[in-house]
Backbone as CSV, one residue per row, in Angstrom:
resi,resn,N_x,N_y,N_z,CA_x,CA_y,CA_z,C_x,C_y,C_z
1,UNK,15.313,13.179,-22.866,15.018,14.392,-22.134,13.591,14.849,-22.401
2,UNK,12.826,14.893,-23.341,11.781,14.822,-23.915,10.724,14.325,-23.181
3,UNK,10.903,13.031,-22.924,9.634,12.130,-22.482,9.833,12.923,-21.161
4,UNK,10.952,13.406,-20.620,10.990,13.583,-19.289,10.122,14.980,-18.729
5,UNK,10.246,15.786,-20.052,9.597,16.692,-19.612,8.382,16.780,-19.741
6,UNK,7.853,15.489,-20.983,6.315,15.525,-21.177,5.577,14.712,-19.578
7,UNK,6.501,13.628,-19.511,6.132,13.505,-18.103,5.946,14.446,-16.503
8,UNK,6.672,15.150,-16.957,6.789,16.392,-15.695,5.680,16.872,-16.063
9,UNK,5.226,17.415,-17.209,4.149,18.463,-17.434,2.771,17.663,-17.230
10,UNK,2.522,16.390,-17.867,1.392,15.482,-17.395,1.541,15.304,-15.982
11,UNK,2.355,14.903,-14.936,2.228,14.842,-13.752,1.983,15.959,-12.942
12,UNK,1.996,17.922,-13.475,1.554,18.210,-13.146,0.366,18.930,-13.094
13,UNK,0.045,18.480,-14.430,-1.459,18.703,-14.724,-2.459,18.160,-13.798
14,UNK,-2.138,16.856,-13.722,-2.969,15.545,-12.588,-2.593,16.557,-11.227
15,UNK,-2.185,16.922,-10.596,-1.863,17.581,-9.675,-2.782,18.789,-9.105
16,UNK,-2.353,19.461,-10.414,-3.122,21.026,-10.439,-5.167,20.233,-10.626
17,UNK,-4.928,19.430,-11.666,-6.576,18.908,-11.536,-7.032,18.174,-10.284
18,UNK,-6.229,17.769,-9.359,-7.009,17.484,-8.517,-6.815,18.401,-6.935
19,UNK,-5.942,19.730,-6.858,-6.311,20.915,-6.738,-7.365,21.351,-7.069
20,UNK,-7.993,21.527,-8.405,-8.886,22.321,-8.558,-9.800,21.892,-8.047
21,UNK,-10.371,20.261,-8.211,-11.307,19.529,-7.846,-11.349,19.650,-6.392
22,UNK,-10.482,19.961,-5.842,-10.933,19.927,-4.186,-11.426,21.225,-3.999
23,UNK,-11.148,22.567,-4.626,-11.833,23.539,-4.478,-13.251,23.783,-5.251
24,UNK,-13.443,22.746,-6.096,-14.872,22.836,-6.303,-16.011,22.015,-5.582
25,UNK,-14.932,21.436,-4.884,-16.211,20.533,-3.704,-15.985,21.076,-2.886
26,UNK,-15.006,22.072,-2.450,-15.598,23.095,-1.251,-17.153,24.297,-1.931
27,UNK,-16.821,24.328,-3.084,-17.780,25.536,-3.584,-18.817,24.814,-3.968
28,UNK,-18.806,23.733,-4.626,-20.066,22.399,-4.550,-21.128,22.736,-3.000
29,UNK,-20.391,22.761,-1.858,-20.859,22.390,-0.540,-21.584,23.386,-0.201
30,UNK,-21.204,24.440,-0.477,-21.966,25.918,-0.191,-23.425,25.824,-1.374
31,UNK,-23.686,25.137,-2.369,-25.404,25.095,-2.465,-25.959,23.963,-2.023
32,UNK,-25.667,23.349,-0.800,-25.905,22.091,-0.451,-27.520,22.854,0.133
33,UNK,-28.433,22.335,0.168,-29.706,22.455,0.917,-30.319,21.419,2.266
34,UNK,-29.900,21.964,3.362,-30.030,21.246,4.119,-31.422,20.754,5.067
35,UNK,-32.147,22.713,4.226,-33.647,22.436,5.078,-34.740,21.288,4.470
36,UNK,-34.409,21.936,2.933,-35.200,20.855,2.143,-34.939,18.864,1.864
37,UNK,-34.123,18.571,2.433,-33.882,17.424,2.807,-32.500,17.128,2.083
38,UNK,-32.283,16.423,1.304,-30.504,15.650,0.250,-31.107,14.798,-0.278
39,UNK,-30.922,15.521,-2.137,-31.311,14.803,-3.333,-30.077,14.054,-3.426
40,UNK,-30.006,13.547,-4.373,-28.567,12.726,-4.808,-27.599,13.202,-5.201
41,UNK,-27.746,14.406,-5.765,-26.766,15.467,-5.894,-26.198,15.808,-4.935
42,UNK,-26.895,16.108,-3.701,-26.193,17.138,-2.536,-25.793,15.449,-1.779
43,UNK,-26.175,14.496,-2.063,-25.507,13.192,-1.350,-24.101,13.302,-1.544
44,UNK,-23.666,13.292,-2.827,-22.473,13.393,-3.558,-21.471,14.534,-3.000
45,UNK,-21.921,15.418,-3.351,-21.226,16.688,-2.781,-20.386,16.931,-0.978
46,UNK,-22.130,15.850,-0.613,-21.942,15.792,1.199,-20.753,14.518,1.410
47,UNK,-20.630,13.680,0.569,-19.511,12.340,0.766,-18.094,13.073,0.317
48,UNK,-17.941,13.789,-0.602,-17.099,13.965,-1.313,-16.474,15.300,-0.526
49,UNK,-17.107,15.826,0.259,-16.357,16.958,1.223,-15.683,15.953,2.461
50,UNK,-16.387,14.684,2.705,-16.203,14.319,3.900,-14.967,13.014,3.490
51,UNK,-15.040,12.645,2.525,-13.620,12.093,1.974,-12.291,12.574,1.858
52,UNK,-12.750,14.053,1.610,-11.240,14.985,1.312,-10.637,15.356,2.376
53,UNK,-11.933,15.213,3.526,-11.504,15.861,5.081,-10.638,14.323,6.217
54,UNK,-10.344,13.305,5.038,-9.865,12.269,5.890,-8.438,11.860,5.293
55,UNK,-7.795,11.195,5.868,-6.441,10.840,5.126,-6.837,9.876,4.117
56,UNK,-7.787,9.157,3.434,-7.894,8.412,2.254,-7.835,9.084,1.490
57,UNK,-8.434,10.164,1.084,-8.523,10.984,-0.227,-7.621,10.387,-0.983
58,UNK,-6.331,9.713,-1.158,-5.419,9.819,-1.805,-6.161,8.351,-2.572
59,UNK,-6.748,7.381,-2.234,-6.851,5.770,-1.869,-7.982,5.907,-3.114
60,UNK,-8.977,6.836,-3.019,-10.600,6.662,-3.227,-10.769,7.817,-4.848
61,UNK,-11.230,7.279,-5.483,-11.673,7.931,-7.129,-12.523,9.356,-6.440
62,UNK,-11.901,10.263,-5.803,-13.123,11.310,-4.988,-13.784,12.523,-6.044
63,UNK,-13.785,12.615,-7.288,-13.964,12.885,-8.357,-15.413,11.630,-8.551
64,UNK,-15.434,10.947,-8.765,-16.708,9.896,-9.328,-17.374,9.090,-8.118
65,UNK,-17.984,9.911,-7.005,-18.729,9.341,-6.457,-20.067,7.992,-6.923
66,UNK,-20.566,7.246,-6.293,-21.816,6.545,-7.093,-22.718,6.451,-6.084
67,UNK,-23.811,6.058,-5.902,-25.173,5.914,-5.345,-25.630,4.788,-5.290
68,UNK,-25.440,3.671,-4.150,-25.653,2.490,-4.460,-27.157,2.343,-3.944
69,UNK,-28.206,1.911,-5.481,-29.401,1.492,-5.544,-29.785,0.122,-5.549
70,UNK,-28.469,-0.644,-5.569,-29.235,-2.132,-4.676,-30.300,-2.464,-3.793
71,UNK,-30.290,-3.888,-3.895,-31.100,-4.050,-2.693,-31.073,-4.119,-1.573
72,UNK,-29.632,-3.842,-1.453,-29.077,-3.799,-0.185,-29.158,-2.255,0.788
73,UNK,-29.014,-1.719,-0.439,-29.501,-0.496,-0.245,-30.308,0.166,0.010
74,UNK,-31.708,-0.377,-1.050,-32.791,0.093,-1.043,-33.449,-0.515,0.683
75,UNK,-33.433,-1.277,0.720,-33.879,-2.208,2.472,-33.746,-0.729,3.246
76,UNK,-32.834,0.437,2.895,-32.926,1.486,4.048,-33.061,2.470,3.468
77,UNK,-34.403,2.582,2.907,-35.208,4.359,2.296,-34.499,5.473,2.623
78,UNK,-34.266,5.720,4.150,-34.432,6.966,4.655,-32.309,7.358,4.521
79,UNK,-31.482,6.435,4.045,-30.726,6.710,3.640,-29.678,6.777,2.666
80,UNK,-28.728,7.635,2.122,-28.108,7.262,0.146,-26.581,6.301,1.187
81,UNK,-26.205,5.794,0.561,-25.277,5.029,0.199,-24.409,5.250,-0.951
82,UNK,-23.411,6.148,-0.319,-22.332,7.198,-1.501,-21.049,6.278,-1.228
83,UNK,-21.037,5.591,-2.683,-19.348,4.998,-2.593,-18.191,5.475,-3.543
84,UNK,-17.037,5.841,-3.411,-15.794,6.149,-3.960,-14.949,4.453,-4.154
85,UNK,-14.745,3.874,-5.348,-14.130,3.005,-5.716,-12.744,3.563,-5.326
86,UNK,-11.855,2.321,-5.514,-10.073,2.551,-5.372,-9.747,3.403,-6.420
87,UNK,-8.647,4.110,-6.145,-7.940,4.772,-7.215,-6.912,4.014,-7.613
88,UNK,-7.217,3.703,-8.807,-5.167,2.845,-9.710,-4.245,3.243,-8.965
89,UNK,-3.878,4.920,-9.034,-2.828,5.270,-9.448,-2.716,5.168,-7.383
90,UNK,-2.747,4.163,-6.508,-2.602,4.561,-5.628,-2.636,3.082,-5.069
91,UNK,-1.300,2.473,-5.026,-1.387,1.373,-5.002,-0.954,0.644,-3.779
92,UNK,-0.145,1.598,-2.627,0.517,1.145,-1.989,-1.001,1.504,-0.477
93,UNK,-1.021,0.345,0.257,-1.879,0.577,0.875,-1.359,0.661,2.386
94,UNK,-1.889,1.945,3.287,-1.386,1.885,4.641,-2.366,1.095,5.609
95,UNK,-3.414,0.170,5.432,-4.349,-0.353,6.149,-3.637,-1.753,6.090
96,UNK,-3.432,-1.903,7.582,-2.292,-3.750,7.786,-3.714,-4.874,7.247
97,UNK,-5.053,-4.443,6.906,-5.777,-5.646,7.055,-6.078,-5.459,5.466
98,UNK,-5.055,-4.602,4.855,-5.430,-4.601,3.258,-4.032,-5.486,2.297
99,UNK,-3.236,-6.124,2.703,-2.003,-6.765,2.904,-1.276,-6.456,1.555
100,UNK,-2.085,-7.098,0.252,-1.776,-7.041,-1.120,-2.664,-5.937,-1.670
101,UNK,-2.302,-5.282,-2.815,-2.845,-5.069,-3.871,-4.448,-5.093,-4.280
102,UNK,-4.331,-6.207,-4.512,-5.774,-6.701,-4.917,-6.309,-6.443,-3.576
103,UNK,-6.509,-6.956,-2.397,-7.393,-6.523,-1.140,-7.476,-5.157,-0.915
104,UNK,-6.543,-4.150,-1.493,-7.068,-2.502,-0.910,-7.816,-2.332,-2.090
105,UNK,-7.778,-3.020,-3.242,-8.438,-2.654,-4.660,-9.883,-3.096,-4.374
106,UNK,-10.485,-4.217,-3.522,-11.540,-4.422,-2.949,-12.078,-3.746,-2.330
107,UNK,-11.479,-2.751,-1.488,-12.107,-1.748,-0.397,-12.775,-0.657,-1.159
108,UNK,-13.420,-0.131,-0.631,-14.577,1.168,-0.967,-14.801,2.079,0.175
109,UNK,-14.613,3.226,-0.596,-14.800,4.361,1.058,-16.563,4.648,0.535
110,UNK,-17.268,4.505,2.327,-18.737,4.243,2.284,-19.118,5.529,3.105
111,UNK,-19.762,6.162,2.561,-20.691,7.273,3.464,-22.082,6.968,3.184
112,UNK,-22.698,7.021,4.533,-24.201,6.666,4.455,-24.592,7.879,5.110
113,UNK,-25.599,8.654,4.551,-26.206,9.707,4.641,-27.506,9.786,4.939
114,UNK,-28.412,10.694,6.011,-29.450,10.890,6.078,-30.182,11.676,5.327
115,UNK,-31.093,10.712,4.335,-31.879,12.072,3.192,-32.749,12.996,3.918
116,UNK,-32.746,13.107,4.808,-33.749,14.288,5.237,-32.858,15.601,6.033
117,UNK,-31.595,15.052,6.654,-30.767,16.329,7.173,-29.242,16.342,6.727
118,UNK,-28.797,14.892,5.996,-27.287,14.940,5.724,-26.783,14.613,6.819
119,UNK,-27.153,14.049,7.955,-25.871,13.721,8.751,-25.565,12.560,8.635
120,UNK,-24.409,12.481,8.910,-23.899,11.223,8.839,-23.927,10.122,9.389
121,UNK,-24.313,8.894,9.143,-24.088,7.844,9.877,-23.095,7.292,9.887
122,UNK,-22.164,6.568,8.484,-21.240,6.359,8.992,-20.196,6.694,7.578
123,UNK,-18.864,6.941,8.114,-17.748,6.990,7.188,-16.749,6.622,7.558
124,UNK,-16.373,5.882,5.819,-15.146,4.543,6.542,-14.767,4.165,5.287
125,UNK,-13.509,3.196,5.964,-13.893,2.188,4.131,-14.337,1.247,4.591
126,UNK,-14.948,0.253,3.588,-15.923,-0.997,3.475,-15.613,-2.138,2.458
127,UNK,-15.431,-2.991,3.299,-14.991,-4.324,2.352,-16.164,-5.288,2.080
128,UNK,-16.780,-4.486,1.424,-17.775,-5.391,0.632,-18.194,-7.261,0.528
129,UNK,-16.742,-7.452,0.175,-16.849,-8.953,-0.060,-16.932,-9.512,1.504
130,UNK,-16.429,-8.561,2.223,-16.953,-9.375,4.252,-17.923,-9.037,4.190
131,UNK,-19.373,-8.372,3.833,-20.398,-8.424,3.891,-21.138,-7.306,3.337
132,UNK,-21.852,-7.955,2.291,-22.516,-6.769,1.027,-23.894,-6.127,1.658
133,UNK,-23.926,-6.889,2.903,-25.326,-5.793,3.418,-24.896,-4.809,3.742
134,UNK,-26.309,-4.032,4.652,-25.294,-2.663,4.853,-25.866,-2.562,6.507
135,UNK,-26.932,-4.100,7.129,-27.411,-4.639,8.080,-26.422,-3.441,9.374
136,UNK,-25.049,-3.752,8.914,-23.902,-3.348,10.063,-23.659,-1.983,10.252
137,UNK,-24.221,-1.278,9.180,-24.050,0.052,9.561,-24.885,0.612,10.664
138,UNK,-26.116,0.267,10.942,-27.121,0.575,11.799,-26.908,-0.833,13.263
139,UNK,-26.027,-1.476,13.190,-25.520,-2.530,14.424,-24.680,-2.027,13.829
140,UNK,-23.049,-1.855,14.471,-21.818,-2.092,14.033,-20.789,-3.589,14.624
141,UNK,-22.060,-4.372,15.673,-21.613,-5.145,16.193,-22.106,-6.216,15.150
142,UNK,-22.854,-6.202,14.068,-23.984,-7.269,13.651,-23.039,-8.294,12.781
143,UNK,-21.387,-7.705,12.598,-20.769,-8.557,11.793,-20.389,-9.987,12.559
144,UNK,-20.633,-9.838,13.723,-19.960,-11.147,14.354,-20.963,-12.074,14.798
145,UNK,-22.475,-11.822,13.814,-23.496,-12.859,14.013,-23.281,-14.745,13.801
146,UNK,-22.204,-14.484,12.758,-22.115,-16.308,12.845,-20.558,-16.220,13.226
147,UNK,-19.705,-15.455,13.753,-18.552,-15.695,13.821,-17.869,-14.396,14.612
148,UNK,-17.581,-14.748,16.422,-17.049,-14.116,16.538,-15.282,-13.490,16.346
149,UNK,-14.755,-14.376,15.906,-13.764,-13.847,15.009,-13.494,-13.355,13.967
150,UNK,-14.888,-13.806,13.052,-14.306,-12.430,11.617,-13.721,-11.395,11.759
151,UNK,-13.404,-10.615,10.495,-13.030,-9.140,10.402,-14.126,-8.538,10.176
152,UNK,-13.982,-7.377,10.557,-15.481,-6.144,11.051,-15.453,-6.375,9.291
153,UNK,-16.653,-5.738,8.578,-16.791,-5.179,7.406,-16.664,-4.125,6.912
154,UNK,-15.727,-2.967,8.134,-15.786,-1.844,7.738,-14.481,-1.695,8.373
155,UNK,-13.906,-0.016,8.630,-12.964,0.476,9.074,-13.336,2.292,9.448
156,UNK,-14.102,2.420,10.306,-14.415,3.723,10.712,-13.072,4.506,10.369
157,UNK,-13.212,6.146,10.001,-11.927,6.650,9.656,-12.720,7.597,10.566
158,UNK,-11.384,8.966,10.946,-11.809,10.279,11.602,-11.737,11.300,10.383
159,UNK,-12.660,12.241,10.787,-12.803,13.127,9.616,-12.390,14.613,9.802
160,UNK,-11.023,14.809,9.587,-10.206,16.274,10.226,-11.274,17.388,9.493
161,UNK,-12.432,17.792,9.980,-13.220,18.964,9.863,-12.313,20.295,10.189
């Protein structure tokens, strides 16, 4: 009976903490600066409102955003590249092209951001290992350069604003 209740009380701690966390990236969003352009900070803040506003939230670590400074990255100055890794505790995947386990654990939800106004180019998840450029975000057709049957490298989501 014990474990049962230490388990109840840890499960709803995780709960209430990621409650709170969604109300601090609403209050995060309100010092966002939009005239002065988007440091890496307000990158974060700007992905991490726009993750919570989609049905993945549940899928994506939306707590530990990162900033990908590759070279894949870097090739496009004028925008950040904000990724949310998989979450463990979230294993069962509703995407038919994520089949097992390990393939939704591959996926990454990708927001690419304009550093000078924050808008968005694109948000989705992104399967990396179909193609680590980011060439396709600016073509979305550019994945089917040697193959028109691959799978896209991405998965546009809608974002319930």
């Amino acid at each position: 009976m014990r474990n049962g209740l230490n388990g109840l009380i840890i499960f709803s701690l995780i709960v209430l903490a990621g409650c709170a966390s969604t109300e601090a990236i609403y209050k995060n969003y309100d010092t966002v600066n939009f005239k002065d352009g988007i440091d890496q900070r307000e990158a974060k803040i700007i992905a991490q409102r726009i993750i919570i506003a989609t049905d993945e939230q549940r899928n994506y670590r939306v707590s530990v955003p990162d900033i990908r400074t590759d070279l894949e990255a870097i090739k496009y100055p004028d925008f950040w590249f904000v990724v949310f890794g998989h979450n463990w505790l979230s294993p069962i995947s509703t995407n038919p092209m994520a089949e097992t386990y390990t393939e939704l654990r591959e996926t990454q939800f990708l927001v690419v951001l304009d550093k000078d106004n924050g808008n968005i180019k694109f948000a989705g998840l992104w399967y990396p290992k179909r193609e680590n450029d980011f060439d396709w975000v600016f073509n979305l057709d550019k994945y089917k350069r040697n193959n028109p049957l691959a799978l896209p490298p991405y998965t546009k989501v809608k974002v319930n604003f």
